[in-house]
C-alpha positions as CSV (number, residue, x, y, z in Angstrom):
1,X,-109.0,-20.2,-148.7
2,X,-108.1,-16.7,-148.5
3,X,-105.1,-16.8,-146.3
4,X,-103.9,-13.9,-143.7
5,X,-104.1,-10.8,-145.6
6,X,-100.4,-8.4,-144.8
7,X,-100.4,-6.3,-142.1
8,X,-98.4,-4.0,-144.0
9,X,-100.8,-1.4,-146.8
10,X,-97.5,-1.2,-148.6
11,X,-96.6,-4.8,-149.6
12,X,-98.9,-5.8,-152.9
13,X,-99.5,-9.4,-154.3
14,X,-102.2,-11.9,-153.7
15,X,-103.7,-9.4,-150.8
16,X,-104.6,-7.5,-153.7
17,X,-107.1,-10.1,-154.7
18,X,-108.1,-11.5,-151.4
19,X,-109.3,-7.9,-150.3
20,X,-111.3,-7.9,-154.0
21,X,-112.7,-10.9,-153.9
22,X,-113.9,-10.8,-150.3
23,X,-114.9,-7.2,-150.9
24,X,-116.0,-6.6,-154.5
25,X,-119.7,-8.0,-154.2
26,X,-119.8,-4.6,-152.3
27,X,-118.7,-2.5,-155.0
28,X,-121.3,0.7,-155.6
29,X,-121.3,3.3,-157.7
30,X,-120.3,5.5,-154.7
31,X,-117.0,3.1,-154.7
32,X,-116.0,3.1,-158.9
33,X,-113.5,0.3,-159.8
34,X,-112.3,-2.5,-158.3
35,X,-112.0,-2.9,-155.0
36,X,-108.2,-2.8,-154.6
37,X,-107.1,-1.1,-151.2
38,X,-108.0,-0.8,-147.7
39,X,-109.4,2.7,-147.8
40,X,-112.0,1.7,-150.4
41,X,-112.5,-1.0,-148.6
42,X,-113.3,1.4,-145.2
43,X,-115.6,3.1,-147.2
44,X,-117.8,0.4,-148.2
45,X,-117.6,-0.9,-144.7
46,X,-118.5,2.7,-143.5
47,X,-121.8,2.7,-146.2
48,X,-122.3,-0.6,-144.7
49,X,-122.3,0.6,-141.1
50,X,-124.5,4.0,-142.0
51,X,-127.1,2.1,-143.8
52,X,-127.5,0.0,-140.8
53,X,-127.9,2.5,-138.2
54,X,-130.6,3.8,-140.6
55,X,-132.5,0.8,-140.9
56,X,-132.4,0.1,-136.8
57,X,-134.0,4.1,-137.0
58,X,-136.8,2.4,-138.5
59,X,-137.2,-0.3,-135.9
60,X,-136.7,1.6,-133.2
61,X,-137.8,5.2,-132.6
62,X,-140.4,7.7,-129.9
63,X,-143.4,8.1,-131.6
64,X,-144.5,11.6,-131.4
65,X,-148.3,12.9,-131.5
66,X,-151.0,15.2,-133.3
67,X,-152.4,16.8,-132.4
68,X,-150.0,17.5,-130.1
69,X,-152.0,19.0,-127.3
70,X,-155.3,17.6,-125.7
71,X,-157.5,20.8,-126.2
72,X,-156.8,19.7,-130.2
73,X,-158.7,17.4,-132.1
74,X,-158.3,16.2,-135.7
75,X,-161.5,15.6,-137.8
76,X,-162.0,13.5,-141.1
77,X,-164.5,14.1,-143.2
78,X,-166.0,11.3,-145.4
79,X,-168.1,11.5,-148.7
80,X,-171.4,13.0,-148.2
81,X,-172.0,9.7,-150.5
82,X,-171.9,6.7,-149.3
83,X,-169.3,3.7,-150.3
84,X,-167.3,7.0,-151.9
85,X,-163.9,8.5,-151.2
86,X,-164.4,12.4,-150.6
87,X,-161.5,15.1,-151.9
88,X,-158.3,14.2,-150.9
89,X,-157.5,17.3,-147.8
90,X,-154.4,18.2,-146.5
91,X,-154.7,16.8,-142.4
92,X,-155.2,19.8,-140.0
93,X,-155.7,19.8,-136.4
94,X,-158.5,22.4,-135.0
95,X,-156.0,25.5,-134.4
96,X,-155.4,24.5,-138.7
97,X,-151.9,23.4,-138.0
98,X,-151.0,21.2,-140.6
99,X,-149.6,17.5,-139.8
100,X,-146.9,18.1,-142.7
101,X,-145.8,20.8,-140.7
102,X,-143.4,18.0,-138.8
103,X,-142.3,16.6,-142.0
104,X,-141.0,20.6,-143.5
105,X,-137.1,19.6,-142.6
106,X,-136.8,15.8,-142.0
107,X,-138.3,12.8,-143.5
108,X,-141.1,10.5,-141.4
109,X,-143.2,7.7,-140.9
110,X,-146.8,7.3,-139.8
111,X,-147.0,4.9,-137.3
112,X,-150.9,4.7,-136.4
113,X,-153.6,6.6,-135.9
114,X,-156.2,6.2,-132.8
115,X,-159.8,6.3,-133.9
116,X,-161.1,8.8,-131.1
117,X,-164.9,9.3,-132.0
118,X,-167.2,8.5,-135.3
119,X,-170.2,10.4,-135.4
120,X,-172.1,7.2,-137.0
121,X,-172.7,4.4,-134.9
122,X,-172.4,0.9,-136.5
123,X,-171.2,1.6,-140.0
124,X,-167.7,0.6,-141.7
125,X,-164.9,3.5,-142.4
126,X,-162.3,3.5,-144.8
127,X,-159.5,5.8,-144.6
128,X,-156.3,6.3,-146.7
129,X,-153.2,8.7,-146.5
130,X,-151.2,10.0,-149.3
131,X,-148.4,12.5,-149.7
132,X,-147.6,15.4,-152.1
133,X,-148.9,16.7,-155.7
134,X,-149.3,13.1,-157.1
135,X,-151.1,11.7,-153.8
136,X,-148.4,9.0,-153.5
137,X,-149.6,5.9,-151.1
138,X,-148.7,5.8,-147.7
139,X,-151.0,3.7,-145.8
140,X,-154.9,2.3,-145.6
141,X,-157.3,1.6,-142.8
142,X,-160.6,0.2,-142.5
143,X,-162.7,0.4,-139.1
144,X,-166.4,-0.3,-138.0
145,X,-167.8,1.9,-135.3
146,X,-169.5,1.4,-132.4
147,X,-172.5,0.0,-130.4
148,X,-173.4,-3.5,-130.4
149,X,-169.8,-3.9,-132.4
150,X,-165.9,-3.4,-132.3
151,X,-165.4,0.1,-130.6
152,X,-164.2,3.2,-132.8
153,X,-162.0,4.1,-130.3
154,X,-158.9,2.0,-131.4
155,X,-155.4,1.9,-133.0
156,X,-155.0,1.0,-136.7
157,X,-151.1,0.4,-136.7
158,X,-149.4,2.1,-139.7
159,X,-146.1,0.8,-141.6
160,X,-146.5,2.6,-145.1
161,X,-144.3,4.4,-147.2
162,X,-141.7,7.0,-145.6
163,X,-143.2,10.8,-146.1
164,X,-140.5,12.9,-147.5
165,X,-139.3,16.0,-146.1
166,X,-141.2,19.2,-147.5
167,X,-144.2,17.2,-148.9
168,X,-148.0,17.7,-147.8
169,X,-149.9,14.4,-146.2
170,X,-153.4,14.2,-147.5
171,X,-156.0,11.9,-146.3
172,X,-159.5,10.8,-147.9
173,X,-162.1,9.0,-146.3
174,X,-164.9,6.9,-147.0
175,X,-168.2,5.9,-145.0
176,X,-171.0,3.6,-145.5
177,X,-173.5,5.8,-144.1
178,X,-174.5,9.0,-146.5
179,X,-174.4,12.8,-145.1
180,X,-170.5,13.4,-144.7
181,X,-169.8,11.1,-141.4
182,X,-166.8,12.1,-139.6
183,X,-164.2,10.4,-137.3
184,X,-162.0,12.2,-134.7
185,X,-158.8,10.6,-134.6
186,X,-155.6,11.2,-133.8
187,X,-151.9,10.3,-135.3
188,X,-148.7,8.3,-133.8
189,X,-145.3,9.3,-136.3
190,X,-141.6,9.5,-136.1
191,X,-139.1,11.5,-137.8
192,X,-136.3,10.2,-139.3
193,X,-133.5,12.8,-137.1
């Protein structure tokens, strides 16, 4: 039992080791040696409390859109070669702005993306994203357009790999159909302000 620690920061003794052994599982590099006073321990209770408010950021948030006007559409191109990925492409709306354009200053997170249109009735799509130089992972969808089946006009809900601030978000796509199919979609994301 740990007993009532002193009220006073002055008086040392077995405080000393309560507030260490209650508090030294919580020792970080940010926090070097032992835990041994109340203003180290304040400042692992204040990591404790920012790393929360950033993890509720990722639970909570206002998903904003792009295109980001309705007279703007966004258009993936697959393989002209079916059951292929095409080129990785940085995403662009049709007045070429760039969807990493809301990631320049702040980290973000995809959090869908709405199947608007496919241009190929009854046939399977693949789509992945990826961001910067090395094409790092962020999320994958797969979709079947429409007629006598599921509807391309849907949301594929996304919950991949943060996009870090500065970096370009690619997407390639894949169709089962030959001749370069396309799908017209759009994208739900947050940024992590």
């Amino acid at each position: 039992m740990l007993g009532v620690w002193n009220q006073n920061p002055n008086e040392k003794g077995t405080d000393d080791a309560a507030l260490a052994a209650v508090l030294g599982a919580l020792n970080t590099a940010a926090a070097t040696g032992s835990v041994s006073d109340a203003k180290s321990a304040m400042a692992m209770v204040k990591q404790i409390v920012t790393n929360s408010e950033s993890a509720v950021l990722l639970v909570s948030h206002s998903t904003l859109i792009f295109p980001a006007v309705t007279n703007l559409t966004c258009t993936l191109t697959a393989s002209a070669t079916a059951n292929e990925w095409s080129s990785w492409v940085e995403i662009v709306d049709s007045a070429a702005t760039a969807l990493s354009a809301a990631f320049a200053a702040v980290d973000g997170h995809i959090t869908g993306m709405i199947t608007e249109e496919a241009n190929e009735d009854d046939t399977e799509y693949m789509v992945q994203l990826a961001y910067g130089a090395g094409k790092s992972p962020i999320t994958s969808w797969r979709l079947r357009s429409a007629t006598n089946k599921v509807s391309s006009t849907g949301q594929s809900e996304g919950r991949g790999d943060h996009i870090p601030a500065g970096e370009t978000v690619y997407a390639r796509v894949m169709c089962a159909a030959a001749l370069a199919k396309t799908l017209s979609v759009h994208f739900r994301y947050f940024l992590h302000t």
